[in-house]
Biopython code that builds the backbone (N, CA, C, O; Angstrom):
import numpy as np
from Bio.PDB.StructureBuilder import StructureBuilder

atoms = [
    (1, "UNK", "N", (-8.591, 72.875, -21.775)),
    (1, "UNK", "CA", (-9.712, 73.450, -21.081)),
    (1, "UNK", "C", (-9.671, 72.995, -19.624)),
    (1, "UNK", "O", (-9.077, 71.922, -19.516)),
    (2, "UNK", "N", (-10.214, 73.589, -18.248)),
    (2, "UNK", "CA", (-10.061, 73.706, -17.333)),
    (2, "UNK", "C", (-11.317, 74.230, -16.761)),
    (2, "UNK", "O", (-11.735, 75.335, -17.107)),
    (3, "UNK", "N", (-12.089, 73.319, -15.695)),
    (3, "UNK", "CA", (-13.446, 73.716, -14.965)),
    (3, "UNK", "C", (-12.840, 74.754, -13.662)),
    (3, "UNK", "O", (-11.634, 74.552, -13.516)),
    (4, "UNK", "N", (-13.179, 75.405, -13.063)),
    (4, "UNK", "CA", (-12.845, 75.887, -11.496)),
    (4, "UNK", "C", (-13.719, 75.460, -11.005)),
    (4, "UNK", "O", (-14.825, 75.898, -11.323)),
    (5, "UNK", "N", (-13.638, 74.718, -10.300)),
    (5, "UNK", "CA", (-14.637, 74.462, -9.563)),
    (5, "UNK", "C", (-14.483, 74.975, -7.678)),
    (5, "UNK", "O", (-13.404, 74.664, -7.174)),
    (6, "UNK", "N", (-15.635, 75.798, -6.626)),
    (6, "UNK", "CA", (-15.399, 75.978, -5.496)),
    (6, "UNK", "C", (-16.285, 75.884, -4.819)),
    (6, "UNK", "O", (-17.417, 76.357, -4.920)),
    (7, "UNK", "N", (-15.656, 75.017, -3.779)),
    (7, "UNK", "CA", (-17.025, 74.522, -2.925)),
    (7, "UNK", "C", (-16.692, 74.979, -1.403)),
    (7, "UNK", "O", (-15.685, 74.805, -0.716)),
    (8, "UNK", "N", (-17.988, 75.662, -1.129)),
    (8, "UNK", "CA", (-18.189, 76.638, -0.201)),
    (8, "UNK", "C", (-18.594, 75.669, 0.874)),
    (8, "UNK", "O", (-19.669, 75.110, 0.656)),
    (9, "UNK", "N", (-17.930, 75.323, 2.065)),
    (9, "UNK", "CA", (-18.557, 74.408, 2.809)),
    (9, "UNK", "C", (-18.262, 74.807, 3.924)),
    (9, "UNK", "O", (-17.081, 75.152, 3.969)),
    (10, "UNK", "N", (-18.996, 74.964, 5.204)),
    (10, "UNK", "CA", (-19.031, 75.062, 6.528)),
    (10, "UNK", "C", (-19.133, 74.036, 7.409)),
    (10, "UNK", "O", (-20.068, 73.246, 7.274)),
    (11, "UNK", "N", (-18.224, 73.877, 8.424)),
    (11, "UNK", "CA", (-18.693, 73.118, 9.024)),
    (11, "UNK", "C", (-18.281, 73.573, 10.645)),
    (11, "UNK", "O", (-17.149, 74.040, 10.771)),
    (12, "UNK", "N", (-18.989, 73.483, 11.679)),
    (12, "UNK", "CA", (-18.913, 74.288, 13.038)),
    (12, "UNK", "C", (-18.401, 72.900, 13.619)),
    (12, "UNK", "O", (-18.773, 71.730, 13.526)),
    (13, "UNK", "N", (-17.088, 73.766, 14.441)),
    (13, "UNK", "CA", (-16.201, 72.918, 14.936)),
    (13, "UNK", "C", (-16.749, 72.602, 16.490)),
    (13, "UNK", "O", (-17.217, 73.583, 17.069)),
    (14, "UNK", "N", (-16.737, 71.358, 17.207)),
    (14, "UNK", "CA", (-17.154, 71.305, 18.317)),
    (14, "UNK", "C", (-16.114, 71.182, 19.830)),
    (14, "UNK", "O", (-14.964, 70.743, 19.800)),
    (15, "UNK", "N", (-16.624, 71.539, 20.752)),
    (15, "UNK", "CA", (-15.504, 71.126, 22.100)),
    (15, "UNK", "C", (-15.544, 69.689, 22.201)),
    (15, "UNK", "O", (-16.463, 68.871, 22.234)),
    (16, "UNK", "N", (-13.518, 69.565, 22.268)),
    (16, "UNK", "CA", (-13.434, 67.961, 22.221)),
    (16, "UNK", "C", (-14.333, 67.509, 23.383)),
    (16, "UNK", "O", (-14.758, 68.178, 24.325)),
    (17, "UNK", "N", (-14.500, 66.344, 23.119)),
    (17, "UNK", "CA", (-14.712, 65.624, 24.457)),
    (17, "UNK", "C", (-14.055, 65.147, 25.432)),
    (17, "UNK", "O", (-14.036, 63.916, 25.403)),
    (18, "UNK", "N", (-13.455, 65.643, 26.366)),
    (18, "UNK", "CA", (-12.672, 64.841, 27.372)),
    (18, "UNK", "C", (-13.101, 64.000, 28.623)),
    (18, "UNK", "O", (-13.907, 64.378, 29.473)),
    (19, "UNK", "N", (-12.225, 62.420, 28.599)),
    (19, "UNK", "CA", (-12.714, 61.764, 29.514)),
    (19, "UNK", "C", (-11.802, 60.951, 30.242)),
    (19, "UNK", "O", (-11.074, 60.458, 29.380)),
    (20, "UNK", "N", (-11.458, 60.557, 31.322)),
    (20, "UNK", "CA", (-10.227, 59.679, 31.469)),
    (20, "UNK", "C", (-10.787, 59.039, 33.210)),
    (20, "UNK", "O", (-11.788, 59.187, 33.911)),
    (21, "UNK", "N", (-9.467, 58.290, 33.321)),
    (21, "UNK", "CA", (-9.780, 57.581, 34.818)),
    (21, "UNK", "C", (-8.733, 58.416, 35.674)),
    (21, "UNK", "O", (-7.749, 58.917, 35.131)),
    (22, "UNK", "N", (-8.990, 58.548, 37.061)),
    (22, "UNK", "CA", (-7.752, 59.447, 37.798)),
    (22, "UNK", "C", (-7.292, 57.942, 38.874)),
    (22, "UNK", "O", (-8.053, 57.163, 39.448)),
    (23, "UNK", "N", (-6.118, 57.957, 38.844)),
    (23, "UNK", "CA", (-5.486, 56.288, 39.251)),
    (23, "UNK", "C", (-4.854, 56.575, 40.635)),
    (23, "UNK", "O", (-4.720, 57.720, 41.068)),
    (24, "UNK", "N", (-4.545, 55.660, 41.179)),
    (24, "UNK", "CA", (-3.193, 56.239, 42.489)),
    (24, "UNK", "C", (-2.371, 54.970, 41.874)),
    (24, "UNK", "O", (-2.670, 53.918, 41.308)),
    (25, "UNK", "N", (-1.294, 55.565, 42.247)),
    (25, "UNK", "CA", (0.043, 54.335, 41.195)),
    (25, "UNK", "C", (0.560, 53.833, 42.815)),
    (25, "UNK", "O", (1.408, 52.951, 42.678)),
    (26, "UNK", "N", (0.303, 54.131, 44.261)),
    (26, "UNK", "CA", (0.705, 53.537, 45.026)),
    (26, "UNK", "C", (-0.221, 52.109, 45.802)),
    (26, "UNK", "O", (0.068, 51.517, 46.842)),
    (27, "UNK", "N", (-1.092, 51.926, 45.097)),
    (27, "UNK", "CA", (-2.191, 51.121, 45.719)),
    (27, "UNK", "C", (-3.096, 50.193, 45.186)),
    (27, "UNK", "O", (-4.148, 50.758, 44.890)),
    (28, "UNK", "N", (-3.100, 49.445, 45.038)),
    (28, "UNK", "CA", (-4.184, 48.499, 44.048)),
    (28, "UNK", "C", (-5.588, 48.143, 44.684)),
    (28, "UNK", "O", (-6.020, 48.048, 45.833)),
    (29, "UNK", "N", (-6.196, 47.963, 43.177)),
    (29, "UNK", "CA", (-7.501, 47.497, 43.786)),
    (29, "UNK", "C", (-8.121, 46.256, 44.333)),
    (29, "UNK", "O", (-8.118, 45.268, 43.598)),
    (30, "UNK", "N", (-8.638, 46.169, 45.488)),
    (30, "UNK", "CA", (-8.994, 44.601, 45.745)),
    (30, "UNK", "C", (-10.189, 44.217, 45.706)),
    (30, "UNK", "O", (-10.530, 43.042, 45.842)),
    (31, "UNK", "N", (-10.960, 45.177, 45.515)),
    (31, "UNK", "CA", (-12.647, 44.620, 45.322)),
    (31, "UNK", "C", (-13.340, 43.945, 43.941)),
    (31, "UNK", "O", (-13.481, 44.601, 42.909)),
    (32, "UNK", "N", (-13.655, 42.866, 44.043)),
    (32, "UNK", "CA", (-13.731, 42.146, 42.586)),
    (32, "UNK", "C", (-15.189, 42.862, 42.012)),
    (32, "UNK", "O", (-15.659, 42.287, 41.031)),
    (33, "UNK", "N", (-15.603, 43.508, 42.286)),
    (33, "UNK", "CA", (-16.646, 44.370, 41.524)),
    (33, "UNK", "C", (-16.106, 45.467, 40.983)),
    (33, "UNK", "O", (-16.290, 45.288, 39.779)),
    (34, "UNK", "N", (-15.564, 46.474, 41.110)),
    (34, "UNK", "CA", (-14.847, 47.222, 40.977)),
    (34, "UNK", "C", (-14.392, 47.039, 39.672)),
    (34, "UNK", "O", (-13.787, 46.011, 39.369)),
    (35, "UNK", "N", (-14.744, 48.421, 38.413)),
    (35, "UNK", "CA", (-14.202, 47.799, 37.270)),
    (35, "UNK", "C", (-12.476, 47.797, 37.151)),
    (35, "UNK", "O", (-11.849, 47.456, 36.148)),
    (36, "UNK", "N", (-12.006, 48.177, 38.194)),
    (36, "UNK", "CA", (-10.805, 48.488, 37.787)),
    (36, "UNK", "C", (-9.849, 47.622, 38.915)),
    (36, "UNK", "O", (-8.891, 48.006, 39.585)),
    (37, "UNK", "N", (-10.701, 45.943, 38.815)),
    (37, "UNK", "CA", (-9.924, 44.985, 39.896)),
    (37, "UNK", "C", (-8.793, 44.489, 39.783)),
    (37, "UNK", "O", (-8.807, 43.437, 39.144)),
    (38, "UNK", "N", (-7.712, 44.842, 40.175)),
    (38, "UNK", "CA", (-6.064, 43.791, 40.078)),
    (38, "UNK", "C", (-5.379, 44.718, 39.698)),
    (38, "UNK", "O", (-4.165, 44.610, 39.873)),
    (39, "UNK", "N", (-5.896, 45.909, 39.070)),
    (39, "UNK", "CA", (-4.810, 47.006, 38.630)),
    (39, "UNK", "C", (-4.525, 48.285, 39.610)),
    (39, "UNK", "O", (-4.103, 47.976, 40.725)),
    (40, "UNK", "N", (-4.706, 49.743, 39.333)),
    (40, "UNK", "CA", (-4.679, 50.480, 40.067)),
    (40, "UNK", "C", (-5.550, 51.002, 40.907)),
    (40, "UNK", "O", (-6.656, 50.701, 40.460)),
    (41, "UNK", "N", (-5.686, 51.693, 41.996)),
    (41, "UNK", "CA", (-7.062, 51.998, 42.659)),
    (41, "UNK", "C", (-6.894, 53.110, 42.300)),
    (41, "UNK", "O", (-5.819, 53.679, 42.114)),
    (42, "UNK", "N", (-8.679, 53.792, 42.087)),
    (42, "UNK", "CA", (-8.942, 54.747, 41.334)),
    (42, "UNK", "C", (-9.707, 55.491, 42.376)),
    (42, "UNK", "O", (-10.724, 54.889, 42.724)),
    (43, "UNK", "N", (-9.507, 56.597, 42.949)),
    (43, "UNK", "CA", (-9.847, 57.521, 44.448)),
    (43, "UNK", "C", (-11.090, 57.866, 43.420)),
    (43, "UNK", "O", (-11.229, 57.934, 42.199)),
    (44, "UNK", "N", (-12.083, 58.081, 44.824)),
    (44, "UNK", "CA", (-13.101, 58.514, 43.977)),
    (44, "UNK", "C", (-13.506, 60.463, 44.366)),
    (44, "UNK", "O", (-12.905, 61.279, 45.066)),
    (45, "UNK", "N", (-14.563, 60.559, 43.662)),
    (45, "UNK", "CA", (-14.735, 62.233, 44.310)),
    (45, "UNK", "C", (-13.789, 62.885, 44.283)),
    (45, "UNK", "O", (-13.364, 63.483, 45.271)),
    (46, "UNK", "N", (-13.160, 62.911, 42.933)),
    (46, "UNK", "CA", (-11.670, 63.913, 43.535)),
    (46, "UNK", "C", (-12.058, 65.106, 41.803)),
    (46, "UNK", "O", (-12.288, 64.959, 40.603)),
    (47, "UNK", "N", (-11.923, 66.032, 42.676)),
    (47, "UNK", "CA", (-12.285, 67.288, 41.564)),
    (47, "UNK", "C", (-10.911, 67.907, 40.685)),
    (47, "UNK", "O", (-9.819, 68.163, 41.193)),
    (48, "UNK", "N", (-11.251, 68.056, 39.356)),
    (48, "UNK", "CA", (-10.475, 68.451, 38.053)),
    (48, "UNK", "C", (-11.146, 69.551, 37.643)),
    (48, "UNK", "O", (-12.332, 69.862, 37.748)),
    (49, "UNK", "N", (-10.020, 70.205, 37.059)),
    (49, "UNK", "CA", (-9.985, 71.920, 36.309)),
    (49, "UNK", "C", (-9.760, 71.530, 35.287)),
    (49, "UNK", "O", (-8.952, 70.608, 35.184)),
    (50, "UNK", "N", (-10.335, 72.035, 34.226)),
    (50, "UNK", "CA", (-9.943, 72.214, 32.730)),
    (50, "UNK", "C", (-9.485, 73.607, 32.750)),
    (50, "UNK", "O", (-9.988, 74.455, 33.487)),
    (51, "UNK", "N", (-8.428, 73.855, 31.848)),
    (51, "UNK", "CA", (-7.667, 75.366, 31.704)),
    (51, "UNK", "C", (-8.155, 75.162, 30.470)),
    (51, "UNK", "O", (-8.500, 74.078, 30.000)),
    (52, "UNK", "N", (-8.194, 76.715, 29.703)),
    (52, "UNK", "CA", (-8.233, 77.179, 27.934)),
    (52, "UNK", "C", (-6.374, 77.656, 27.959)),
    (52, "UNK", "O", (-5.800, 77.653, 29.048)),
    (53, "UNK", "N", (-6.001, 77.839, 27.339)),
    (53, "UNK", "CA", (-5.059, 78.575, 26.537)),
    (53, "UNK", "C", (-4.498, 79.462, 27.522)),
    (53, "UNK", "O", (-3.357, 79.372, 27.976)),
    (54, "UNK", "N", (-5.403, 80.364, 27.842)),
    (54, "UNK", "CA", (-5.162, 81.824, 28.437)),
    (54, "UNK", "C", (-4.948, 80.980, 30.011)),
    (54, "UNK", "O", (-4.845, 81.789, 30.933)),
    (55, "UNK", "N", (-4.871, 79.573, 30.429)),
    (55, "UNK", "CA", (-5.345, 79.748, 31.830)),
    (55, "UNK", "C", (-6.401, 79.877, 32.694)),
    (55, "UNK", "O", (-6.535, 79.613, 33.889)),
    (56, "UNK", "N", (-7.343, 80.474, 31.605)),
    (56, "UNK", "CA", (-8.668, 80.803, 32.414)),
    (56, "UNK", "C", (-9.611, 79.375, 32.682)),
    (56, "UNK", "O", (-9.730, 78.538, 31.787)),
    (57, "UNK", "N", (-10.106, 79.252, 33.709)),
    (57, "UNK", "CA", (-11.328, 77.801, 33.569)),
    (57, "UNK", "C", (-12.030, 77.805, 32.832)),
    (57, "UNK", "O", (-12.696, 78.838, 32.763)),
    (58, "UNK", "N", (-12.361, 76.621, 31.759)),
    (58, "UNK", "CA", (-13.081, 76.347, 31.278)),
    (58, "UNK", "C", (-14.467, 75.466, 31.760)),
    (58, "UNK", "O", (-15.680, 75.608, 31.608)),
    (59, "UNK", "N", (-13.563, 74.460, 32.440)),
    (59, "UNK", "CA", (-14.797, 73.436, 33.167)),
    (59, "UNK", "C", (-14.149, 72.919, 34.267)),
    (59, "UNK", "O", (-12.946, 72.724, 34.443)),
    (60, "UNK", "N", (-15.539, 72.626, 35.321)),
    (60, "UNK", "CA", (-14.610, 71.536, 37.087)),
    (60, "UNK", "C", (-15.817, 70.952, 36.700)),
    (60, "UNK", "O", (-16.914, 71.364, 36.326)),
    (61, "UNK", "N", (-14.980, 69.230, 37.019)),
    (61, "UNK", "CA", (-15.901, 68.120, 36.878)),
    (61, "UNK", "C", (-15.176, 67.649, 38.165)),
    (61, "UNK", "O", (-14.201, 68.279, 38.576)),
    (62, "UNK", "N", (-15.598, 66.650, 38.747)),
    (62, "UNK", "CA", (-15.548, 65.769, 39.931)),
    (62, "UNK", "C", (-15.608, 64.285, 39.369)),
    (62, "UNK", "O", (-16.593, 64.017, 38.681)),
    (63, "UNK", "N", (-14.712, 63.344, 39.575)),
    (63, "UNK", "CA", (-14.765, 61.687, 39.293)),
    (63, "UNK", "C", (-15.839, 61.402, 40.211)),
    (63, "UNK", "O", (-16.188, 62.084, 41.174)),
    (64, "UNK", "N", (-16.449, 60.027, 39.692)),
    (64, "UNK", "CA", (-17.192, 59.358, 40.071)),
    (64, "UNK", "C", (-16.613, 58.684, 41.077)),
    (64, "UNK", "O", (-15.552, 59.037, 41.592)),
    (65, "UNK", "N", (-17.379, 57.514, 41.468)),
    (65, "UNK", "CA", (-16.923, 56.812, 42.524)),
    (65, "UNK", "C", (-16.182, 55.538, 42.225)),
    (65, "UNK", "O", (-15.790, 54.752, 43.088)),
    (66, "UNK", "N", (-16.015, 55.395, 40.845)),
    (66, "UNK", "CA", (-14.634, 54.340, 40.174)),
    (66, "UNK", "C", (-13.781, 55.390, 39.944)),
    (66, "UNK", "O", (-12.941, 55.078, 39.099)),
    (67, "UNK", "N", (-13.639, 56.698, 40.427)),
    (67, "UNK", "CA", (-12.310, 57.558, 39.599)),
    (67, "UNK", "C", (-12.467, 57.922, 37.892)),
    (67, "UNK", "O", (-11.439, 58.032, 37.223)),
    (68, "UNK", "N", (-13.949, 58.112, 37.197)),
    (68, "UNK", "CA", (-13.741, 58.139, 35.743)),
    (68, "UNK", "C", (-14.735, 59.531, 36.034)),
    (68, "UNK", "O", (-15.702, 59.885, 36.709)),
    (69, "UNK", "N", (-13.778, 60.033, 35.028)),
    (69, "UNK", "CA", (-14.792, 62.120, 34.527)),
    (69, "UNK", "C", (-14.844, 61.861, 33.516)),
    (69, "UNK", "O", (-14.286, 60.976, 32.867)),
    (70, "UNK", "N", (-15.554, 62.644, 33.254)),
    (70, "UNK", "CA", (-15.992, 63.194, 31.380)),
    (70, "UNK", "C", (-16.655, 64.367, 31.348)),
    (70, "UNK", "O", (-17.788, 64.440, 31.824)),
    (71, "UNK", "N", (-16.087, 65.353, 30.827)),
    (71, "UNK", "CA", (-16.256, 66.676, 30.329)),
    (71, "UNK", "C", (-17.345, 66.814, 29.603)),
    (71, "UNK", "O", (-17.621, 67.905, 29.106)),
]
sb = StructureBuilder()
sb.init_structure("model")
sb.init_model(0)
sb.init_chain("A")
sb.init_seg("    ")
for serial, (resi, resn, name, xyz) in enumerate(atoms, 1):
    if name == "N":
        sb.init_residue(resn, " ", resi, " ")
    sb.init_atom(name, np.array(xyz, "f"), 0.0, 1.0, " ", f" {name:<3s}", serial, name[0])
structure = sb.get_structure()
C-alpha cells in the first residue's frame, strides 16, 4: 500500500539584496575613524547601475561617504 501525498505550497520569491564596499586598490586609508583604517580607501559618492538580464536598469544607488551601497 502506498499514500500520495501533494503539497501545494507557494512561496513568492524576493529581489536579492545587494550590498558591497567600492575600494581604490591604489591608496590606503589613514584616518583612524574611518571604518575601513590601514586597508583600502573607499571614494565616497560614487554612483552604481544595477543591469537585469536584458541590460535594462534596474536600480542607481550612490555609496555613502565610507564607499558602502546597498540596494
Amino acid at each position: 500500500m502506498s499514500v500520495l501525498a501533494k503539497f501545494y505550497v507557494f512561496s513568492s520569491t524576493h529581489w536579492p539584496a545587494t550590498h558591497g564596499v567600492i575600494t581604490d586598490d591604489f591608496t590606503s586609508e589613514f584616518d583612524p575613524f574611518a571604518p575601513a583604517f590601514g586597508e583600502k580607501f573607499s571614494p565616497a559618492y560614487l554612483p552604481g547601475v544595477h543591469q537585469g538580464l536584458g541590460g535594462n536598469e534596474v536600480a542607481r544607488v550612490y555609496s555613502d561617504a565610507h564607499g558602502i551601497y546597498n540596494v
